[in-house]
C-alpha positions as CSV (number, residue, x, y, z in Angstrom):
1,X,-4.7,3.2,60.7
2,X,-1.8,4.5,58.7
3,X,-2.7,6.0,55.5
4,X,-2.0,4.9,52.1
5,X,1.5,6.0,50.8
6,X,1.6,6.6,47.0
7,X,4.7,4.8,46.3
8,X,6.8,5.8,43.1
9,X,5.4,2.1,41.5
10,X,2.0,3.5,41.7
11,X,2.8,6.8,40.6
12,X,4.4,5.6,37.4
13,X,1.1,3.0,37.0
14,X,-1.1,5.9,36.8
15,X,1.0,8.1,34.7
16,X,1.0,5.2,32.3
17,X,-2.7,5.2,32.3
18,X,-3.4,8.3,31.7
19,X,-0.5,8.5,28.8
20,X,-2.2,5.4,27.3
21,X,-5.9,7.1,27.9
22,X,-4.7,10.1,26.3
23,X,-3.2,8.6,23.3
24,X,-6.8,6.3,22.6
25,X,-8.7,10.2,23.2
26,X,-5.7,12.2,20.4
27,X,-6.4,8.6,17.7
28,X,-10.5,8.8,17.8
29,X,-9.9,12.9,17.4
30,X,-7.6,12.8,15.1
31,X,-10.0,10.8,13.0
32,X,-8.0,7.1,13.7
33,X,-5.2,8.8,12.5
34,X,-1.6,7.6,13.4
35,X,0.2,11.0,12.3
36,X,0.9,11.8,16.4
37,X,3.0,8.7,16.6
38,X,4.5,8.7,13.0
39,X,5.3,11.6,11.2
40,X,4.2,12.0,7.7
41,X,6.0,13.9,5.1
42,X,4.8,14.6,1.9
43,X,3.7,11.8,-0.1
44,X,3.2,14.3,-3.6
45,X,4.3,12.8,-6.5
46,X,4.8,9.3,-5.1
47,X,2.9,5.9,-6.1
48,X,2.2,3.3,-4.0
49,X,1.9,-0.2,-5.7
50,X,1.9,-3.9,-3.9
51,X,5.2,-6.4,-4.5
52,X,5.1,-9.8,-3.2
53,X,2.7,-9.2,-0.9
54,X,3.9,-6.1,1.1
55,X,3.1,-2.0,0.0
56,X,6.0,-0.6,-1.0
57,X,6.5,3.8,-2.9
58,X,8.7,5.5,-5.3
59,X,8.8,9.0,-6.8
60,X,5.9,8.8,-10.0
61,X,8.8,11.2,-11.9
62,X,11.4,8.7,-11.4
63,X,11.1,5.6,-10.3
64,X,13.7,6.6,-7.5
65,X,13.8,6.2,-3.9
66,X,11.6,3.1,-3.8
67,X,10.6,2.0,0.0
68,X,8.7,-0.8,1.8
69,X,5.9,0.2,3.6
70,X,4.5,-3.2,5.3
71,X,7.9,-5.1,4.4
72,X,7.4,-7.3,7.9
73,X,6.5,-10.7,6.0
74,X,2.6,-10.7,7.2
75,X,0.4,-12.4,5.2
76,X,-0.2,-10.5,1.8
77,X,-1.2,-6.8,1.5
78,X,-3.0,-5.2,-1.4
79,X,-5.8,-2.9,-3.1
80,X,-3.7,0.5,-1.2
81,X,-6.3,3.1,-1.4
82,X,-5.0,6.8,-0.3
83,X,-6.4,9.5,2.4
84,X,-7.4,12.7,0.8
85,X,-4.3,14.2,2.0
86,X,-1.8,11.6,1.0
87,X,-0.7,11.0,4.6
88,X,-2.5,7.4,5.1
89,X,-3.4,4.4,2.9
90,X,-6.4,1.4,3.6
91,X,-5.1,-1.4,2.2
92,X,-6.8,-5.3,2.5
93,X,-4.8,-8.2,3.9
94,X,-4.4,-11.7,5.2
95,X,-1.9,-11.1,7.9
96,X,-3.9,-11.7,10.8
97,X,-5.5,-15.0,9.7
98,X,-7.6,-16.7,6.4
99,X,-9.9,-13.8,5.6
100,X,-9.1,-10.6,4.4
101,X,-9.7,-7.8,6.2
102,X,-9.6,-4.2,6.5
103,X,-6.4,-2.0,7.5
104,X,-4.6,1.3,7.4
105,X,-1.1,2.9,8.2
106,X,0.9,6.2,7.2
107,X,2.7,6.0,4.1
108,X,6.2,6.1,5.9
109,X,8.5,2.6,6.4
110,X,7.6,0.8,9.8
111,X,5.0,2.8,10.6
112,X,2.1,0.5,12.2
113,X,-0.8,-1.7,10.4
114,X,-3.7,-1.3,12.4
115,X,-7.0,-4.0,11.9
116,X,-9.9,-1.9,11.1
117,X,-12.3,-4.9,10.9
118,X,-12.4,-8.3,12.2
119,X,-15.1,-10.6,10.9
120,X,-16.1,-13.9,8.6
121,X,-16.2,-12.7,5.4
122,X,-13.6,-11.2,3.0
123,X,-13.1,-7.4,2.8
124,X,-12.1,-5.9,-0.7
125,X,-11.7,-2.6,-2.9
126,X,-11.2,0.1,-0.1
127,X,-12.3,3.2,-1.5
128,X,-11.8,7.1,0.5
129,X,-14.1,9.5,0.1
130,X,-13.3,13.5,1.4
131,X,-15.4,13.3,4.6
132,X,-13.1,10.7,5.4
133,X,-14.9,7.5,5.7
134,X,-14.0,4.3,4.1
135,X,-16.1,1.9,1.8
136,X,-15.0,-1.5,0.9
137,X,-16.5,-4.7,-0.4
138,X,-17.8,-6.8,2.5
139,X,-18.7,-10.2,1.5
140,X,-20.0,-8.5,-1.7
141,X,-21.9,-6.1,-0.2
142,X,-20.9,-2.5,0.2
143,X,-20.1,-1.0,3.1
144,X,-18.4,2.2,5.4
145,X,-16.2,2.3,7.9
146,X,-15.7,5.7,9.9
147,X,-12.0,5.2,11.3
148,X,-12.7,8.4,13.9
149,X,-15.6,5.8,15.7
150,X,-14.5,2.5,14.3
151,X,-18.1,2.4,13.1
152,X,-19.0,-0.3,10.5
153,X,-22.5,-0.1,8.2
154,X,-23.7,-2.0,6.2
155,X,-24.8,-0.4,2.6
156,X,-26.0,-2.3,-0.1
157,X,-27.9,-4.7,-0.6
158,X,-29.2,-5.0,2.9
159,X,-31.0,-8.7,3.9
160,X,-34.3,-7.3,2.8
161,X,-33.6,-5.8,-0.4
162,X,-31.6,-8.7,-1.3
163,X,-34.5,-11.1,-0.1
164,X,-37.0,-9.3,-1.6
165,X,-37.1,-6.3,-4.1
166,X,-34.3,-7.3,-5.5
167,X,-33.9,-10.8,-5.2
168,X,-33.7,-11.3,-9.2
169,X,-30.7,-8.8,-9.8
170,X,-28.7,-10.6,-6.8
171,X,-29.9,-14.0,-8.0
172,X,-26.4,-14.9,-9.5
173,X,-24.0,-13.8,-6.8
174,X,-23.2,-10.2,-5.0
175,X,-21.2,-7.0,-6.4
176,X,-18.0,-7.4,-8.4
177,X,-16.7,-3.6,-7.9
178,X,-18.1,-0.4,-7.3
179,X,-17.8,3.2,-6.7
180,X,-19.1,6.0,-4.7
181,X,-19.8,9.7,-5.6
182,X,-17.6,12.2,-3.3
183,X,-20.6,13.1,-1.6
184,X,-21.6,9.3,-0.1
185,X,-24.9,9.8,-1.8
186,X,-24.9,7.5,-5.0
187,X,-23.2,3.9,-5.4
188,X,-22.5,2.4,-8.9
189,X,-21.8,-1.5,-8.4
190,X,-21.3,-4.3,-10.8
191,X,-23.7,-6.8,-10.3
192,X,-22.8,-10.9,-11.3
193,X,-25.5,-12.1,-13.2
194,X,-26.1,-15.6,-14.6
195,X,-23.9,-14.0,-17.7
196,X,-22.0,-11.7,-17.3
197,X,-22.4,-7.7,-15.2
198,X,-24.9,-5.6,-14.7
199,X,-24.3,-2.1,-13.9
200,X,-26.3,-0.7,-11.7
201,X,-26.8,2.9,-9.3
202,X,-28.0,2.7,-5.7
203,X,-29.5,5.9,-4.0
204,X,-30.3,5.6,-0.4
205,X,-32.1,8.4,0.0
206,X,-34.6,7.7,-3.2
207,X,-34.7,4.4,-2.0
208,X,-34.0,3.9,-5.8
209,X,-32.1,1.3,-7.7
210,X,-31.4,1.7,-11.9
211,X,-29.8,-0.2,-13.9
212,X,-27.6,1.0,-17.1
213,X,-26.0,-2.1,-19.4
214,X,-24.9,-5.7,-19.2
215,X,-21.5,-6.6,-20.6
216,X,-19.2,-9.7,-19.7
217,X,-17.7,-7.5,-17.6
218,X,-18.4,-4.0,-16.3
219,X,-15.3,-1.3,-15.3
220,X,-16.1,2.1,-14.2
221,X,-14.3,5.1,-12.5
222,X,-16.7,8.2,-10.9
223,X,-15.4,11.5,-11.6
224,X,-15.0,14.4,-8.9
225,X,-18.0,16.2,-10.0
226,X,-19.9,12.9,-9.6
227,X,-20.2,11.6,-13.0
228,X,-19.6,8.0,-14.2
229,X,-16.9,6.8,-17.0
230,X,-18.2,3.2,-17.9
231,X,-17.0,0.5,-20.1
232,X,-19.7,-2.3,-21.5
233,X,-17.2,-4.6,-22.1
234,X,-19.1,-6.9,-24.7
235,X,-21.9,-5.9,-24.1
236,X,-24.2,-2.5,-24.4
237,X,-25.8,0.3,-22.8
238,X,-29.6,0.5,-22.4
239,X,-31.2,3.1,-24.6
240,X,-32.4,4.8,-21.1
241,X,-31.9,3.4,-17.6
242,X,-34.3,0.9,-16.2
243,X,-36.0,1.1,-13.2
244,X,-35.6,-2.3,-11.1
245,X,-36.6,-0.4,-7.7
246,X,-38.3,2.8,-6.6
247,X,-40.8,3.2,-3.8
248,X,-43.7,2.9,-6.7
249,X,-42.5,-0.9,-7.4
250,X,-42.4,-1.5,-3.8
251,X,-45.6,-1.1,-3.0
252,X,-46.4,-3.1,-6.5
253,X,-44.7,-6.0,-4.9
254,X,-47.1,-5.8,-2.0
255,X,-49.9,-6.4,-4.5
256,X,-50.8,-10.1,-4.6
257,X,-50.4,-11.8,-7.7
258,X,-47.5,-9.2,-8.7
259,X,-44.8,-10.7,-11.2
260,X,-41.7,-8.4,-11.9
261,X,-40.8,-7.9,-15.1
262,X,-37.9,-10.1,-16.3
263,X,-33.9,-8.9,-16.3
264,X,-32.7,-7.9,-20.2
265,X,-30.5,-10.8,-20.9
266,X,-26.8,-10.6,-22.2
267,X,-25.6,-10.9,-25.6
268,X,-22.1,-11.7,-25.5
269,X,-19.6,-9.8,-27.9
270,X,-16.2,-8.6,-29.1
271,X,-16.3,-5.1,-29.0
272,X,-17.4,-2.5,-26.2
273,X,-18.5,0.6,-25.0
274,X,-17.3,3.7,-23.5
275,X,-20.3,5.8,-21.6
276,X,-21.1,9.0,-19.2
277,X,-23.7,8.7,-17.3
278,X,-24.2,11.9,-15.5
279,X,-25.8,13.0,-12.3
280,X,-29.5,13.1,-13.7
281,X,-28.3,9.4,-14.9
282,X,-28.7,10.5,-18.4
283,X,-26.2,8.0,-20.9
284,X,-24.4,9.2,-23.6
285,X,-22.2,6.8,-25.6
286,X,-18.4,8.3,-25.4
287,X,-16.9,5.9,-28.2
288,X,-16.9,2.0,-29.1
289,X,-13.5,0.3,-29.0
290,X,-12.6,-3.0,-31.2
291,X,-11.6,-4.9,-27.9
292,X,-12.4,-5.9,-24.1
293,X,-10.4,-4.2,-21.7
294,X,-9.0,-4.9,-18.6
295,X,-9.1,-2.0,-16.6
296,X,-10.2,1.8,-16.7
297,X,-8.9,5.0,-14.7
298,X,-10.3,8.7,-15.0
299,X,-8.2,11.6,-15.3
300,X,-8.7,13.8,-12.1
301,X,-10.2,16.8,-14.2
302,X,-12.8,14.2,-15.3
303,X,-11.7,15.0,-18.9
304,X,-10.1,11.6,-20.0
305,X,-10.6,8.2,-18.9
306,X,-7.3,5.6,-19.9
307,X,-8.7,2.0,-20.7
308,X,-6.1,-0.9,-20.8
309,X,-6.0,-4.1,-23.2
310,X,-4.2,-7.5,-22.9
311,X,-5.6,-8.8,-26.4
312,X,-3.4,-9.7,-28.5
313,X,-4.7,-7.8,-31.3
314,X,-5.1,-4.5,-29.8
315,X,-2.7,-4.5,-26.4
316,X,-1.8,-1.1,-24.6
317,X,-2.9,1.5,-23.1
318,X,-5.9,3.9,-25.2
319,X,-6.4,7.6,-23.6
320,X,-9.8,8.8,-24.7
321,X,-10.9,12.0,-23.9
322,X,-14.2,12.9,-22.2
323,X,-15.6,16.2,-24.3
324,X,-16.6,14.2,-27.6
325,X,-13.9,16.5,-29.6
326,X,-11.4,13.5,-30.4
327,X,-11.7,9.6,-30.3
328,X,-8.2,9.5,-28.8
329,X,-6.0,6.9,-29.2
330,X,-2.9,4.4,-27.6
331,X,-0.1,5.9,-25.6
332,X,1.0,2.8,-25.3
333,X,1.9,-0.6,-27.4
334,X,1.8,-3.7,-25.2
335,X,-0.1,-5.6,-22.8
336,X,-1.6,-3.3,-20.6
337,X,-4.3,-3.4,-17.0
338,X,-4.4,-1.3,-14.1
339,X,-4.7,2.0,-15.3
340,X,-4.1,5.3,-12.9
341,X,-3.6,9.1,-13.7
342,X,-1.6,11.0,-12.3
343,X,-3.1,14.2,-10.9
344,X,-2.2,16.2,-13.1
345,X,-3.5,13.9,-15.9
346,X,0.2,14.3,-17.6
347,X,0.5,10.4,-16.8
348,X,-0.7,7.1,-16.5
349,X,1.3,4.7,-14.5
350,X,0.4,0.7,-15.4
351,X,1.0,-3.1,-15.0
352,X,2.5,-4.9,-17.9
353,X,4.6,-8.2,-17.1
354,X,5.5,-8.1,-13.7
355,X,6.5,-4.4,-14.0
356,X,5.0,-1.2,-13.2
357,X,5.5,1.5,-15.8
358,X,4.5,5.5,-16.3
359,X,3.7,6.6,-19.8
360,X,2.8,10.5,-20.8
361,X,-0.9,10.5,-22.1
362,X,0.7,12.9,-24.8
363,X,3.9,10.9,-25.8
364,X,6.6,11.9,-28.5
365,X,7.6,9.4,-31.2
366,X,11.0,9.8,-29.5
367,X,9.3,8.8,-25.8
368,X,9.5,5.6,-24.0
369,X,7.6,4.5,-21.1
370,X,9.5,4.5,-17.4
371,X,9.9,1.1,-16.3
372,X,9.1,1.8,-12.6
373,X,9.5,-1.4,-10.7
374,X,13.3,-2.7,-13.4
375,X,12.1,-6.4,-12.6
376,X,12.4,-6.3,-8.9
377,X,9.9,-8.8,-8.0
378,X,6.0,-9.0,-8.9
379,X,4.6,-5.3,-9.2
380,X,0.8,-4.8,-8.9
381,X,-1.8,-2.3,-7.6
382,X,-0.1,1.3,-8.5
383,X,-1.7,4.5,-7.4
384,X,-1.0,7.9,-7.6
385,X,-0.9,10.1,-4.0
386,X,-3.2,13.0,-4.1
387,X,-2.0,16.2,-5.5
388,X,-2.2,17.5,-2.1
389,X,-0.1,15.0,-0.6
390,X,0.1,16.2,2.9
């Protein structure tokens, strides 16, 4: 019997394999990471924002040199969240069907839009951390995704805790927004209630939930040292936090006959609150403000947060600083909402109109805000790139 020739066909065959096994090995590596098949440059000094449904950059200094990054007309792309490093961006979309899910792709034009999930329920709110993994909203639920694995967990509330310990506080519906410390170890999350939000911390390890306030709404950045910068939007904070579950009150629950103690009820109101809330979840009142805003950022440094306002009475954009030395005031004077620093905290880049605009958080009489987007289209979801910025 003659043997088996390998014929130039089958040569080529296996070469493609192993190219194609090779490339799967360098993505999970290279932490899901597309850098080996598109080059990033340095993405300092840029924003990324949404227009008409596709992720688009410009230079934050200038407004110049503005580029699409998922121009390919599929579905609509928002929330961009950046990498550490400024070389990738999660963002949430429709373009592969109904329900939003969960992608990613390096900030450079045409580079690939990879599916990171692919379930029933909407994903929303992609949020980096520095160890690389990515929460998001999951059908109001938190939860992480590990791009290196492809890994998916869920977070909070899981079945039980939602069925059972804390079955009042999810009573009304599932988390609004929420944020993570840079250590994965504490979640803040708004909380629908029958009126209004409750803002709440979750930590897994201390099996431990507390809540803080209820407001109409609740907005809240975490600093890099892990602190919280919250604003009670009609509402108020709670003279200490409250306990809704510890490992003490679940072994209460196990006591027949045991009644939890009722939810505080909101009051609804026209002005709010600014609060810290530190790592030993200690709360100290920052300022009150005449208004309800729309959207809050915090300064890199963790020194001043930027709150925004479309009231017609008091519209713009208020930088407060952090420290107690000085109630701060508006930078800017018009209809203002999503806030975000620069990282140097020399700027804050917002949404007024259909325009995206940068204003210095110490402006001259003589300074005018940099229209960023000059009318081209609907502008939405701006973000700064990391200092770093590959």
């Amino acid at each position: 019997m003659r043997p088996k020739l390998i014929t130039p066909r089958k040569l080529i065959l296996g070469l493609v394999a192993v190219l194609i096994a090779t490339g799967l090995f360098m993505w999970q590596q290279n932490g899901g990471k597309l850098d080996f098949i598109d080059p990033v440059p340095s993405t300092a000094g840029k924003i990324a924002f949404v227009r008409g449904g596709d992720l688009y950059m410009a230079d934050g200094a200038t407004g110049e040199n503005t580029i699409a990054l998922t121009n390919d007309a599929r579905g609509a792309d928002a929330e961009p969240s950046w990498s550490e490093n400024g070389g990738q961006l999660a963002l949430t979309s429709d373009r592969n069907g109904v329900v939003r899910q969960l992608y990613i792709t390096n900030a450079v034009p045409g580079a690939k839009v990879a599916v990171l999930t692919n379930s029933s329920t909407t994903k929303e709110q992609p949020e980096w951390v520095p160890e690389g993994d990515i929460y998001f909203l999951d059908g109001g639920k938190i939860a992480k995704l590990t791009p290196k694995t492809a890994d998916t967990d869920a977070i909070f509330p899981t079945a039980e805790q939602k069925r059972k310990a804390l079955a009042d506080l999810f009573g009304a519906g599932g988390i609004s927004r929420f944020a993570v410390s840079p250590d994965g170890k504490r979640f803040y999350a708004a909380v629908k209630q029958e009126q209004g939000e409750m803002l709440i911390v979750f930590v897994p390890e201390e099996n431990t939930v507390a809540a803080f306030g209820l407001g109409e709404k609740v907005l809240f950045r975490m600093t890099s040292t892990g602190d919280v910068i919250a604003v009670i939007c009609g509402g108020e904070p709670f003279p200490q936090p409250l306990a809704i579950m510890t490992p003490e009150t679940i072994q209460q629950m196990n006591t027949p006959g045991y009644v939890p103690p009722p939810l505080p009820k909101y009051s609804a109101g026209d002005t709010s609150v600014v609060v810290k809330i530190d790592a030993q979840f200690a709360i100290q009142p920052v300022t009150p403000v005449p208004f309800l805003p729309n959207g809050i950022a915090v300064s890199a440094d963790g020194t001043r947060a930027a709150i925004t306002s479309d009231n017609t009475e008091f519209p713009g954009v208020f930088v407060i600083p952090l420290d107690g030395t000085d109630k701060g005031g508006p930078v800017v004077l018009q209809s203002a909402s999503e806030p975000a620093f620069a990282p140097d905290g020399t700027h804050v880049a917002y949404v007024s109109g259909d325009d995206v605009f940068i204003t210095k958080t110490e402006p001259t009489p003589t300074d005018t805000p940099l229209n960023l987007t000059k009318g081209q289209g609907k502008n939405t979801n701006p973000l700064w790139s990391p200092a770093k910025g590959k």
